[in-house]
VEXMI-136964 format. One record per residue (C-alpha): residue in one letter; z, y, x. Coordinates in steps of 0.001 Angstrom, whole numbers, padded with zeros to 6 digits, always signed. Each point is the difference from the previous one (the first is absolute). Last residue first. Layout:
<pts>
AZYX/...
</pts>
This chain:
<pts>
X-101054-091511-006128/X-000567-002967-001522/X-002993-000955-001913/X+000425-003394-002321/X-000499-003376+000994/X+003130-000645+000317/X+001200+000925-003215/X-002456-002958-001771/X+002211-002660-000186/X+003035+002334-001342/X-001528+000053-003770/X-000253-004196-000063/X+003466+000333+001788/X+001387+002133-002530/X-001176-002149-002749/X+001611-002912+001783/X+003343+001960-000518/X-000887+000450-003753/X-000093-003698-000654/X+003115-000238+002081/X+001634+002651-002417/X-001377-001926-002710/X+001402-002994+000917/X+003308+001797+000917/X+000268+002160-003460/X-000810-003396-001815/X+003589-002118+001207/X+001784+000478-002738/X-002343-000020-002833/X-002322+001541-001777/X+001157+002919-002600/X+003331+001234+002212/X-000878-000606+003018/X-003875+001192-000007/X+001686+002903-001961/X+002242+000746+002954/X-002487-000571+002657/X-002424+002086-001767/X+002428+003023+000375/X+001056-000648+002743/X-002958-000096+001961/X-001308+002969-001658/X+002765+002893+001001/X+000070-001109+003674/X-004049-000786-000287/X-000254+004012-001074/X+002609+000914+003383/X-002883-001668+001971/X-002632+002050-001208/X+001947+003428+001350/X+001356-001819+003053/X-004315-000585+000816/X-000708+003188-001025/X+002750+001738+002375/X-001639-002365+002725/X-003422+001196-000590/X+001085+004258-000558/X+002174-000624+003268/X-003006-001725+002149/X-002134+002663-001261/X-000752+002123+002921/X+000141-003112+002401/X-003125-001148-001287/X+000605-003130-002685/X+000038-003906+000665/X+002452-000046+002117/X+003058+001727-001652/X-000672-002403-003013/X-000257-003868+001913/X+003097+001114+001855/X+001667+000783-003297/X-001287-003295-000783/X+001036-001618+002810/X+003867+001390-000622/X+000153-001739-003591/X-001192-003333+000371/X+001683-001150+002915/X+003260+000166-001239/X-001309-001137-003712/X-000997-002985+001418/X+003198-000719+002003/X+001562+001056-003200/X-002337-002806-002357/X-000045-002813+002818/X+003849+000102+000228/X+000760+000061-003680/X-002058-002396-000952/X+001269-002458+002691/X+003877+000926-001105/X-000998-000705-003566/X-001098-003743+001068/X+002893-000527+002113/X+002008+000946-003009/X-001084-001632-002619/X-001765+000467-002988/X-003704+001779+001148/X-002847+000338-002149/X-000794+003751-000012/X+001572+000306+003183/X-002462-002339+001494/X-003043+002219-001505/X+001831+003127+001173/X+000553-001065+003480/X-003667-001237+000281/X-001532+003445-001027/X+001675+001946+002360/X-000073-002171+002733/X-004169-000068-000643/X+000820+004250-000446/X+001721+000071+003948/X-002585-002012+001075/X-002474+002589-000765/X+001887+002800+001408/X+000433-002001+003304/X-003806-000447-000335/X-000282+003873+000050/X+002741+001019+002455/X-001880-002054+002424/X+001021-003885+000856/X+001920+000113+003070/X+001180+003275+000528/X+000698+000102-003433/X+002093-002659-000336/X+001664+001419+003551/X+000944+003485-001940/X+000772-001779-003449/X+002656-001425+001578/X+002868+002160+000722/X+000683+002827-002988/X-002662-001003-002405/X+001079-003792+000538/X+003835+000918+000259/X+000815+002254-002603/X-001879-001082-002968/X+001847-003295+001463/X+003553+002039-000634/X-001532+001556-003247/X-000473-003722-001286/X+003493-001051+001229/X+001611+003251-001950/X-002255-001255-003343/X+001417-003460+000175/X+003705+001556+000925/X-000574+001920-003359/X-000833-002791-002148/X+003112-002087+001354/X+001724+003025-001501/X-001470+000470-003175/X+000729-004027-000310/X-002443-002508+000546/X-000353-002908-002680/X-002836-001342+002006/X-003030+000213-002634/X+001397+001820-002921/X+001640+002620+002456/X-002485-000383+003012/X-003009+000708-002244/X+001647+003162-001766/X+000735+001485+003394/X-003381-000889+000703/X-001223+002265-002492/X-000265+003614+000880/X-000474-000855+003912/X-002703-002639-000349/X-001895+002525-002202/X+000396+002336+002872/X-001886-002408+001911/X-002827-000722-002254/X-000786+003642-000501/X+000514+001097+003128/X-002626-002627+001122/X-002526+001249-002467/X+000175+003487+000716/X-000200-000275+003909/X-002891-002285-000020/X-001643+002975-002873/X+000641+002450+002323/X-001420-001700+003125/X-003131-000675-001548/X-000004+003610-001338/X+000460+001403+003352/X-003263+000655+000693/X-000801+001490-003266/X+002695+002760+000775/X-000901+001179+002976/X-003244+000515-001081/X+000892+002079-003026/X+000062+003765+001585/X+002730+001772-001721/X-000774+003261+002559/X+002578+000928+002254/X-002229-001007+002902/X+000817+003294+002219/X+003718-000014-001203/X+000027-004128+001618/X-001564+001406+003174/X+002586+002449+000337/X+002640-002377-000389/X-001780-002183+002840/X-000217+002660+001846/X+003744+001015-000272/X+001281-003382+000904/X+001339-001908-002571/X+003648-001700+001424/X+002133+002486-000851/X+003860-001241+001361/X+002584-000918-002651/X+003374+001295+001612/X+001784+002838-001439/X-002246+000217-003048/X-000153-002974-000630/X+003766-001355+000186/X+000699+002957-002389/X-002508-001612-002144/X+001796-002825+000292/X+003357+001311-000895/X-001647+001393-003061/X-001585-002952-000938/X+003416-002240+000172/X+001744+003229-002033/X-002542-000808-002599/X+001062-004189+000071/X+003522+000666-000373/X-000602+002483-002515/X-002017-003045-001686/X+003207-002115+000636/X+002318+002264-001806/X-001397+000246-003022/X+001253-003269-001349/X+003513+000235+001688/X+002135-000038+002971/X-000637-003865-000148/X-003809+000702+000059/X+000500+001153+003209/X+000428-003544+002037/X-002386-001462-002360/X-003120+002883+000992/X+001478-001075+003608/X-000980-003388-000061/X-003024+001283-001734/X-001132+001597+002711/X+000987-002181+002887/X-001730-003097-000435/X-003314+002092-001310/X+000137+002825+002319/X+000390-002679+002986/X-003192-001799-001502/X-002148+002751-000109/X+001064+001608+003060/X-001696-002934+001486/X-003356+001013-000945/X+000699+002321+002419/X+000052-002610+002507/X-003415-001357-001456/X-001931+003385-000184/X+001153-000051+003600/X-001353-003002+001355/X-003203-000217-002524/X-000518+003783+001534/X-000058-000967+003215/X-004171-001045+001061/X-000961+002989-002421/X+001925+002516+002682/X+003289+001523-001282/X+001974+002809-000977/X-002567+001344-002346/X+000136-003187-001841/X+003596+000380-000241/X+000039+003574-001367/X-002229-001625-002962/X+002689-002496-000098/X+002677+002293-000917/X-002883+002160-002217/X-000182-003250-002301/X+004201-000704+000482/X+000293+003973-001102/X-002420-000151-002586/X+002597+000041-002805/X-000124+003227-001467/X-001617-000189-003083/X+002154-003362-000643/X+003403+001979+000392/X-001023+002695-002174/X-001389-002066-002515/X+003576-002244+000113/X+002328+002989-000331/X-002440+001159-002775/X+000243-002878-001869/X+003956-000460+000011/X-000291+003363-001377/X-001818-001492-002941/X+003092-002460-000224/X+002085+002380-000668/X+003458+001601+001694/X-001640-000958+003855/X+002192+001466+003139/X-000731-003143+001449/X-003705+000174-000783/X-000532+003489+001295/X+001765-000852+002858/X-002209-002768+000814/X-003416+002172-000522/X+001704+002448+002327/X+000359-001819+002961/X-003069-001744-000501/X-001643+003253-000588/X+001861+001225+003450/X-001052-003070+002076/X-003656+000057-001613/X-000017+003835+001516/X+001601-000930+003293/X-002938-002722+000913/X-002492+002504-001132/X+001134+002306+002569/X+000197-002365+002696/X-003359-001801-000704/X-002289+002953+001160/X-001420+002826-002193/X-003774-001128-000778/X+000501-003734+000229/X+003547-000037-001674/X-002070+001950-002492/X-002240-002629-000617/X+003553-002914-000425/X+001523+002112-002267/X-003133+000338-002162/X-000689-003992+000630/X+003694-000536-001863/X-000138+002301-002494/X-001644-001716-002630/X+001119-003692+000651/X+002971+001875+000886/X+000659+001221-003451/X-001100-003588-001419/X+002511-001797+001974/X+002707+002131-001145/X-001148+000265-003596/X-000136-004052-000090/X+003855+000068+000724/X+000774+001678-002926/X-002570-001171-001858/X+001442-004006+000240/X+003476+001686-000863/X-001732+001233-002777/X-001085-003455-001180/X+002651-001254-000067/X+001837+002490-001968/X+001867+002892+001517/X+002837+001501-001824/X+001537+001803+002768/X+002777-002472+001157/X-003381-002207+000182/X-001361+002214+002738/X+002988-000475+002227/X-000624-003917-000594/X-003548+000105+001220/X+000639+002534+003012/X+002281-002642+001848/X-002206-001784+001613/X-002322+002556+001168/X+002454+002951+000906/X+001861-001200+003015/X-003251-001559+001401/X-001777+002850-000151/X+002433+001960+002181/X+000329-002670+002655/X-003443-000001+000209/X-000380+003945+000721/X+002691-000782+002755/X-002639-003108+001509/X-002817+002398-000500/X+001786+003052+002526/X+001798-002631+002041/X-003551-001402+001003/X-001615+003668+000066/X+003163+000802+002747/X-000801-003135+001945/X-003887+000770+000490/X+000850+003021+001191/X-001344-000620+003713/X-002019-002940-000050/X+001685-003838-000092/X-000573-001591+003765/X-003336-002685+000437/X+002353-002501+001735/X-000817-003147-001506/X-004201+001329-001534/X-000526+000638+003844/X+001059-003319+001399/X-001919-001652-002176/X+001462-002251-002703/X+000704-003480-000912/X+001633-000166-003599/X-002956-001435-001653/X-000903-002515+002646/X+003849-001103-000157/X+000016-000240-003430/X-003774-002401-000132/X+001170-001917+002672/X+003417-000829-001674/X-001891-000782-003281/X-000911-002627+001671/X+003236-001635-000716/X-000176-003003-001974/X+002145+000720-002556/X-001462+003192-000978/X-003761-001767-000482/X+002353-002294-002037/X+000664+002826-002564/X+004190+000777+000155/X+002877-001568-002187/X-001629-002930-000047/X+001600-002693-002595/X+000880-003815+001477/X-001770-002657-001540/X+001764-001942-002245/X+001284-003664+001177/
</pts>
């Protein structure tokens, strides 16, 4: 008689890993009930709407292009000048959020992206397709400045909390953005990047009705005091940097391919592909939204980053191998839950480990640095694909994920401020 297959480890099976969920998910009394600050609501609608507008654009961007003569490898460009523009512009946004308040800089990446997306609907050529997309990417520090006004909000001991919730917008702007960039695309091709410009512009209305400052006007005139492009700041967060880099780079070489995985793999339609990627934002939605606050009352937002890269690295190594579907549904699990955790502690990680007069500059670098592993990781994933074999991207994506931890080992150690 065969031996039955386990669906789930034995250590599963056998329950202790009860103990371990319920120590995890014990809290204090104070971490329960600790209330949301004042504004914090209005810079969580604020990210989630500029979300909503990015994820209109992205996926359909490629083919628009193509009606314009793009190659390959122009469409590549295309969406490398973004990232590159606020690779550049990113950490200037981000200082003079410092100097000036958030507010302000929050409504000037609102009206680039606004105009950026116009620019590229109302595109005749595909160097004006260019431009929209410069524009756009010079001006997108608003989710680096949003969670610069978050850290200002709140006391070290929250920010994992709230970086997490608004981490949350990410996942809501991805499910719902390009739901609606389909909706509009059946008006037309041009029609859903107006869609996604008049999104801005309602948002920055939303700002500047309702978006609260949140620097204090000592600290901003503290920050115009040190103006100087003092380097410190920046060699401490190089460990953190380079975590950050590698782990975007793995998992946004998960994204570009694993479409192409679950067709030859699973025979998964564009459809059943889509629900896949709406479950993932839902988790995205749940652990950064609900349970990275008791994870990280338990084990520090520091070892809860670390654990975050070892689920990392495991769901792409079983993902690289996996045929069936319990086995892709494991991968999948331990590489968002990863990714859920991954993302908010380092932000946390950044905004405490530089003087409150550059927490904007150090978070705009980090968004800056991350948008280069966005343009990387899918690139090498691609040609890993293509040249290797199926399942490379995810080995090496793992590989890369262990990197991170290697680089992350050390963050603790570091000064904070």
């Amino acid at each position: 008689m065969s031996k039955p297959i386990r669906l789930v480890p034995p250590f599963v099976a056998d329950g202790w890993w009860i103990i371990v969920v319920k120590k995890v998910f014990t809290r204090s009394e104070k971490t329960a009930k600790a209330p949301l600050p004042q504004g914090f609501a209005t810079i969580w609608v604020t990210v989630a709407l500029d979300l909503v507008g990015f994820g209109i654009v992205v996926p359909i961007l490629g083919r628009y292009a193509e009606r314009y003569g793009a190659s390959g490898l122009e469409v590549g460009l295309l969406f490398a000048s973004f990232s590159l523009a606020q690779l550049v512009c990113a950490p200037l946004l981000g200082r003079l959020s410092d100097r000036i308040g958030r507010k302000p800089v929050i409504m000037i990446s609102l009206l680039g992206t606004a105009v950026g997306s116009f620019v590229t609907g109302a595109a005749g050529a595909l160097w004006v397709l260019f431009l929209g997309r410069i524009l756009d990417g010079a001006s997108g520090a608003s989710v680096a400045v949003a969670q610069g006004a978050v850290t200002d909000l709140a006391p070290p001991s929250e920010r994992p909390r709230l970086l997490g919730l608004l981490g949350a917008a990410f996942g809501v702007g991805f499910v719902v953005g390009p739901a609606l960039g389909g909706l509009a695309s059946l008006g037309g091709e041009h029609l859903p990047f107006f869609v996604a410009g008049t999104v801005a512009l309602i948002n920055a209305g939303v700002a500047w009705f309702r978006l609260p400052e949140t620097r204090p006007a000592r600290v901003r005139d503290e920050a115009r005091m040190h103006s100087s492009h003092g380097t410190s700041a920046k060699i401490r967060l190089w460990g953190l940097a380079l975590t950050g880099f590698t782990a975007i780079v793995a998992f946004s070489g998960f994204e570009a391919t694993f479409s192409l995985l679950a067709g030859n793999r699973f025979n998964l339609t564009e459809g059943g592909i889509a629900a896949i990627f709406v479950g993932i934002g839902a988790v995205l939605v749940v652990v950064q939204g609900i349970l990275i606050a008791p994870i990280n009352a338990k084990l520090g937002t520091q070892r809860s980053l670390q654990i975050g890269l070892v689920l990392n690295s495991a769901g792409l190594i079983i993902l690289a191998f996996a045929e069936s579907w319990s086995i892709l549904i494991i991968a999948l699990s331990f590489l968002t839950v990863g990714q859920g955790l991954v993302a908010p502690n380092l932000s946390t990680l950044v905004s405490g480990r530089v003087p409150d007069h550059r927490r904007g500059e150090a978070l705009g670098f980090q968004q800056g640095v991350n948008a280069i592993g966005r343009v990387s990781g899918p690139a090498l994933a691609g040609i890993l694909y293509d040249h290797v074999s199926i399942g490379s991207p995810y080995l090496v994506g793992g590989a890369l994920c262990a990197l991170a931890l290697l680089f992350a080992v050390g963050v603790g150690e570091q000064e904070s401020f």
